[in-house]
N, C-alpha and C positions, 0 to 999 in steps of 0.2 A: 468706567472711564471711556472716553470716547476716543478711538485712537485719530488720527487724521496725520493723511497721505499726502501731503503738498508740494508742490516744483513752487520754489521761492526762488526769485531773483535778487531779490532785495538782501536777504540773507549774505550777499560776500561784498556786502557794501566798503568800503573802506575802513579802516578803522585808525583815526590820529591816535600819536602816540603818547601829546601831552594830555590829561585831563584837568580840565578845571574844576573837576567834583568827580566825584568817586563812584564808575561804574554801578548800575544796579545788578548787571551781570557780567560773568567772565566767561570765553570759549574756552571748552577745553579739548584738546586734541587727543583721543585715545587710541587711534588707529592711524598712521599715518605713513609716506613714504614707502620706503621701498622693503620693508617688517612688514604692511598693511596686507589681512588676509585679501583672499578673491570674494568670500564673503561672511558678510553677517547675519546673525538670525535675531532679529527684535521682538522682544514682547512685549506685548501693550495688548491691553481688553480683553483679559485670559486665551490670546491668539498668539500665535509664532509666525511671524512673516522674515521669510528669507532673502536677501538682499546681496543679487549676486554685481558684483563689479561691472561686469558685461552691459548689465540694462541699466547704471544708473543713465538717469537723466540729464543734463548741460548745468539744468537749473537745480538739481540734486532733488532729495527725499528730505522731510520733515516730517518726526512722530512729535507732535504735544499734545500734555494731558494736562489736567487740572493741577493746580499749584501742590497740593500733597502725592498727586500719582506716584507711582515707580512706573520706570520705563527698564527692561532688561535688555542688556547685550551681549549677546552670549553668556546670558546668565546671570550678567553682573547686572547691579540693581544702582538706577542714578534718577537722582530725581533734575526737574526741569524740561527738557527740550532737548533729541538725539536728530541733530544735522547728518547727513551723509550724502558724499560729495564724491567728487573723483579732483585730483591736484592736475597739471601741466600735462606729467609724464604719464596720466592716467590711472595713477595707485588711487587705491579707495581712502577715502579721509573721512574718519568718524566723528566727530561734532559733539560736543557736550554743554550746552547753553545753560548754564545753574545759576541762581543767586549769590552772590560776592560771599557773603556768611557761610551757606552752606559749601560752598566750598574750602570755605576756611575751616570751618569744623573739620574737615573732611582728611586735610592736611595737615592740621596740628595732629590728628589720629595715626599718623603714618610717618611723620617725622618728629615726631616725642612722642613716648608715651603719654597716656589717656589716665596715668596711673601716679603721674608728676603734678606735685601741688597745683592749687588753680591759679597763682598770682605767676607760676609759672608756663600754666597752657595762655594766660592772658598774653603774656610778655609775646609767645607764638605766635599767637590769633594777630597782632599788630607787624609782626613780622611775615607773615605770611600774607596780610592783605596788602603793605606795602609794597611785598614780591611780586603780588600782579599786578598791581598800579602799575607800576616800574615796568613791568617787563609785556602790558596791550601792546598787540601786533607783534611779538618777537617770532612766531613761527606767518608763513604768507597767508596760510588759511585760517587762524585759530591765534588765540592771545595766547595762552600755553600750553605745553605738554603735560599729560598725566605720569611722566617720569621722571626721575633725579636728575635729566636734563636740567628741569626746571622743576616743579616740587612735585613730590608722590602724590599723588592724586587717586582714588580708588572707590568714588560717588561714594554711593549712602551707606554700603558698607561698612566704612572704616567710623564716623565718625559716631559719636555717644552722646548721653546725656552731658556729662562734662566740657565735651567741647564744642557743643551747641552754646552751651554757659559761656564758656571762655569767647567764643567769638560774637553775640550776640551784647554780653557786656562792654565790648572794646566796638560795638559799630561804626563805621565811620573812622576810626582812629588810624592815623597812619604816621611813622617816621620820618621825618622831613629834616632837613640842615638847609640854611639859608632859604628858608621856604619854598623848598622842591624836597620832592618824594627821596629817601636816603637809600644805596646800593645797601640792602639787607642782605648778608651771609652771617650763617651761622654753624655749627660742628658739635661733635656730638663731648668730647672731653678734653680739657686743655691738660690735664695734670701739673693746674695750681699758675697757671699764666699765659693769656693769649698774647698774641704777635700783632706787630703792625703787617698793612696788606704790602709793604715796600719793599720788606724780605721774602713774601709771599710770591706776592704777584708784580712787582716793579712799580708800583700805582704809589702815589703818593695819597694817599686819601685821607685827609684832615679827625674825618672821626671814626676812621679805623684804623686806631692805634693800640699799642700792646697794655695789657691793663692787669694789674692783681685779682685771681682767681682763688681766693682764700676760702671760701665758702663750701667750695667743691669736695666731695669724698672724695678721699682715698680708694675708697672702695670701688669706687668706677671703674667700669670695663675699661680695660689697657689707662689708669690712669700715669701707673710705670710699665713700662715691659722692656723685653729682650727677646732679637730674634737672630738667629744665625743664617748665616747666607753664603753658600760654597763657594768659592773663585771660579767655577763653572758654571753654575747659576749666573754670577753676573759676568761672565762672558758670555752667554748665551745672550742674555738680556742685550746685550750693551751690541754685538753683531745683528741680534732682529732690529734696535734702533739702526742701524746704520752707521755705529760707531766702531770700527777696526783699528782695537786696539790688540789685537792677541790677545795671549792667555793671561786674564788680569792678575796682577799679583800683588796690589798697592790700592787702598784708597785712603787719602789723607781728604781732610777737613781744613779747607783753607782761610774761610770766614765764617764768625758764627757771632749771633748776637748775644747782648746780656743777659737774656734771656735762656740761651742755650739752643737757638736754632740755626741751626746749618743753613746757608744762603749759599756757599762756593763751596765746590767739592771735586779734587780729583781724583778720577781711575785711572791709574798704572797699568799699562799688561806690555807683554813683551816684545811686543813692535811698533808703541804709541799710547799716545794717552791722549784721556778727553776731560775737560772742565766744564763742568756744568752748574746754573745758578737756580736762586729762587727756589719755586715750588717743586723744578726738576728734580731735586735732590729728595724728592719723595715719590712724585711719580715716577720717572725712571727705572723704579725697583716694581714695577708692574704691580702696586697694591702690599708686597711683603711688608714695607715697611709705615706702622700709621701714622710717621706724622714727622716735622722736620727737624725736629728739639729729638735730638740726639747726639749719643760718641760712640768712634767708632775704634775697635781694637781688633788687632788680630794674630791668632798662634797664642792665644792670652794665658798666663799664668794669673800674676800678680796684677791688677787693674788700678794703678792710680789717676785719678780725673778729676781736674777741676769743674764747677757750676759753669764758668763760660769759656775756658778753654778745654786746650784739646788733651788729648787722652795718651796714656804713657803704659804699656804691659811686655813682660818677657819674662825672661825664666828665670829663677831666683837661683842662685848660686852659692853654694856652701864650702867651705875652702875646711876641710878633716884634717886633725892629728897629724895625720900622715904625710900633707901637701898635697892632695888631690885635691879636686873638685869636682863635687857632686851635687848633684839637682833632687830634690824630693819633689815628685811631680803632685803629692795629694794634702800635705799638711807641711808647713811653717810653725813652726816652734819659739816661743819669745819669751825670753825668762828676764823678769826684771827682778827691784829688787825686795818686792814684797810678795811676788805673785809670777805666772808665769799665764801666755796667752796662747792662741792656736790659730796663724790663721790658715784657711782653706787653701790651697792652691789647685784651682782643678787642671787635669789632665793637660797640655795645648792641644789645639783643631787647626786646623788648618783653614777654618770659617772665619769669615770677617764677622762682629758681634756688634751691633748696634742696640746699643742698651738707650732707650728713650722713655719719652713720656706723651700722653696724651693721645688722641685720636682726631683727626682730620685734618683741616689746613690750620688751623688755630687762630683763624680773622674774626671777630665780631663776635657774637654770643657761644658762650659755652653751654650748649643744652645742660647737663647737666651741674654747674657752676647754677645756673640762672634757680633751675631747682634746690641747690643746699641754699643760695639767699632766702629763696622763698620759705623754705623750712625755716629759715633765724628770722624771720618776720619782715622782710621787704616788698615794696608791693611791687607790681610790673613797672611802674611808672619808672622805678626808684630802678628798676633793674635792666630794664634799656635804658637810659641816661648812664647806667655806670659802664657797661660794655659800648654804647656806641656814643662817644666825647662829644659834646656841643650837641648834638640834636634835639630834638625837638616830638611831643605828640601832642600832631595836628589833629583836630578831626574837619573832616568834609562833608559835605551833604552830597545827596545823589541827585 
C-alpha cells in the first residue's frame, strides 16, 4: 500500500446538513476535544509514523491507501482515509473518512449483537444509516463521533461477515416520515412495551409513540428487575445535583403512564423537596436505575401495586388470642377453606425499592423485541414500520 502524507485544504470544506441523496462517505471523529491524546502513531505500509500534536500542520495530515487497505491508529484497524487535524483550541482531531456501509457494518457490530437474526441486524443497518443522514455536520469537524455520543463506532474491527450482509442488503435505504430522514433512537430492552418520546423527552413526535412489545423475551437482560437505593444514596445524589433537600425520606411517584412509566416524581427529605419530570426520573439516579417504567416502595413488607398506578407496602399486623399485636416479619399465613397459602413477607430496609422493567429510555426500537419479531418470521420492513408509526423506507442514490 502506498501510504501518502498530504496538507489538504479542501478537506474541512463545509458540510450541508440537508442531503439530497445519500453520502458516499461519513467523517468519523475518533479523537477529538479536550480526551484527544498529544499524539498518535499510524500505520500504514508496514511503517509506524508518529504524529505528535505540536507539528501538526493548519492544513492537517492525510493517510490514504487503496479501497481495501487498513490503516492503524494506535493499533486499531479502520479502513478508508485517517484525517488529522488540530480543532480552534488546538486539540488534535482524528478523522475517519470510510464508506456509509462500512460504517454501518461497523455499528450494527457494536450496538447489537452480530449474533441477532439478520432480518434483525437489517432493521439496524437502516437505523444506523438513517443516524448519519440525520446527524452530517453534528460535531464542527467531523459528521460524527465514534462514541455513544452518537453511535459506537470501532472501524474494521467490530464488524463481520453478517453485518457486512445486513448493511450491504439495505444500501441506500433510509427512514423517513413525510419525506425527510426520521429521528432514529433505539434501546436495548423495553420489557414487553415501549413509550412515547412525550413522557421521555417532552417532544411530541408523531411516529415515536408507545407501541406493543410482545415478541420480546423474557429472558432479556433486566427485561424485569429490582434495585434497592439507600436514602443516603439519594441524598447524596440529589446534593451533587444541586438539589437541597436534606436527608431524603420520601419518594412518591406522582404521574405515570398506562404504561407504567414514571414522568413526575417527588423526593421528600427533611428541609425540602424536589419534583422532577420525564427522562429525569431516570437519569437522576446516576445510571442505578435502567429505565423509567417502574414503582416505587419503601420499609416494604407486603408489596401491593397496580400495572399503572402507584404502589402500596407496610408491615402486616396480626391482632393474637391475647389482644396484642404482632408483626411476623418472614412469612404470612392464609388458611382458606380448602387449603392454606404462605406468603413471604421479607424483612423491611430502610431502601427505597424500585421494582421495573426493561432497559434504556424505552423510545423507538427495542433491540431486542426487533430480534424475537425476527425469530416469529417478520422482515425488517415489517419491523420498522411497527416500532416507528407512519414512516416510511426510502431508498436514495448517492
Amino acid at each position: 500500500m502506498k501510504k501518502h502524507i498530504i496538507c489538504l485544504a479542501f478537506f474541512l470544506l463545509s458540510i450541508v446538513n440537508v442531503y439530497a441523496d445519500l453520502p458516499d462517505k461519513i467523517r468519523v471523529g475518533l479523537y477529538y476535544g479536550t480526551n484527544a491524546p498529544q499524539s498518535v502513531t499510524v500505520h500504514t505500509d508496514n511503517k509506524d509514523t508518529t504524529i505528535i500534536n505540536a507539528d501538526i500542520p493548519k492544513e492537517g495530515i492525510l493517510f490514504a491507501g487503496e479501497d481495501e487497505d487498513i490503516i492503524k491508529v494506535n493499533g486499531k484497524p479502520y479502513k478508508g482515509e485517517i484525517f488529522i487535524t488540530k480543532d480552534e483550541a488546538g486539540n488534535m482531531t482524528v478523522i475517519n473518512e470510510v464508506e456509509i456501509d462500512e460504517y454501518v457494518s461497523s455499528v450494527i457490530a457494536k450496538e447489537m449483537s452480530s449474533s441477532f437474526e439478520p432480518e434483525a441486524l437489517k432493521a439496524q443497518a437502516v437505523y444506523a444509516r438513517t443516524y448519519a443522514v440525520v446527524n452530517v455536520g453534528k460535531h464542527p469537524l467531523f459528521d460524527v463521533c465514534a462514541t455513544n455520543h452518537c453511535q459506537v463506532y470501532c472501524g474494521a474491527a467490530s464488524g463481520d461477515e453478517k453485518t457486512d450482509v445486513a448493511a450491504k442488503q439495505t444500501t441506500g435505504e433510509i427512514l423517513t416520515y413525510q419525506g425527510k430522514p426520521a429521528q432514529t433512537v433505539y434501546f436495548a430492552t423495553s420489557g414487553g412495551h415501549t413509550e412515547s418520546a412525550k413522557f421521555i423527552w417532552g417532544t411530541d413526535t408523531p411516529y415515536l409513540t408507545a407501541v406493543s412489545d410482545k415478541y420480546e423475551s423474557q429472558n432479556c437482560y433486566l427485561y424485569n428487575w429490582e434495585k434497592e437505593i439507600s436514602p443516603g444514596q439519594i441524598t447524596d445524589i440529589m446534593s451533587a445535583k444541586g438539589y437541597d433537600v436534606g436527608n431524603v425520606r420520601q419518594i412518591d411517584v406522582l404521574e405515570q403512564t398506562d404504561n407504567g412509566v414514571v414522568y413526575k416524581l417527588r423526593i421528600v427529605g427533611d428541609t425540602g423537596e424536589k419534583t422532577i419530570t420525564n427522562e429525569w426520573c431516570r437519569i437522576l439516579f446516576g445510571g442505578l436505575l435502567p429505565s423509567q417504567a417502574y414503582s416505587v416502595s419503601h420499609n416494604s413488607g407486603v408489596l401491593l401495586t397496580t400495572y399503572s398506578g402507584p404502589a402500596y407496602s407496610g408491615k402486616v399486623s396480626i391482632l393474637s388470642a391475647d389482644g396484642q399485636n404482632k408483626h411476623n416479619e418472614e412469612q404470612l399465613y392464609i388458611m382458606g377453606g380448602d387449603s392454606s397459602s404462605i406468603i413471604q413477607t421479607p424483612k423491611p430496609s430502610d431502601s427505597f425499592v424500585f421494582s421495573g422493567r426493561g432497559n434504556g429510555h424505552l423510545v423507538g426500537m427495542s433491540q431486542n423485541g426487533a430480534n424475537g419479531m425476527a425469530l416469529a418470521g417478520f422482515t425488517y420492513e415489517q419491523i420498522l414500520l411497527h416500532y416507528y408509526s407512519g414512516t416510511e423506507i426510502s431508498k436514495i442514490g448517492h
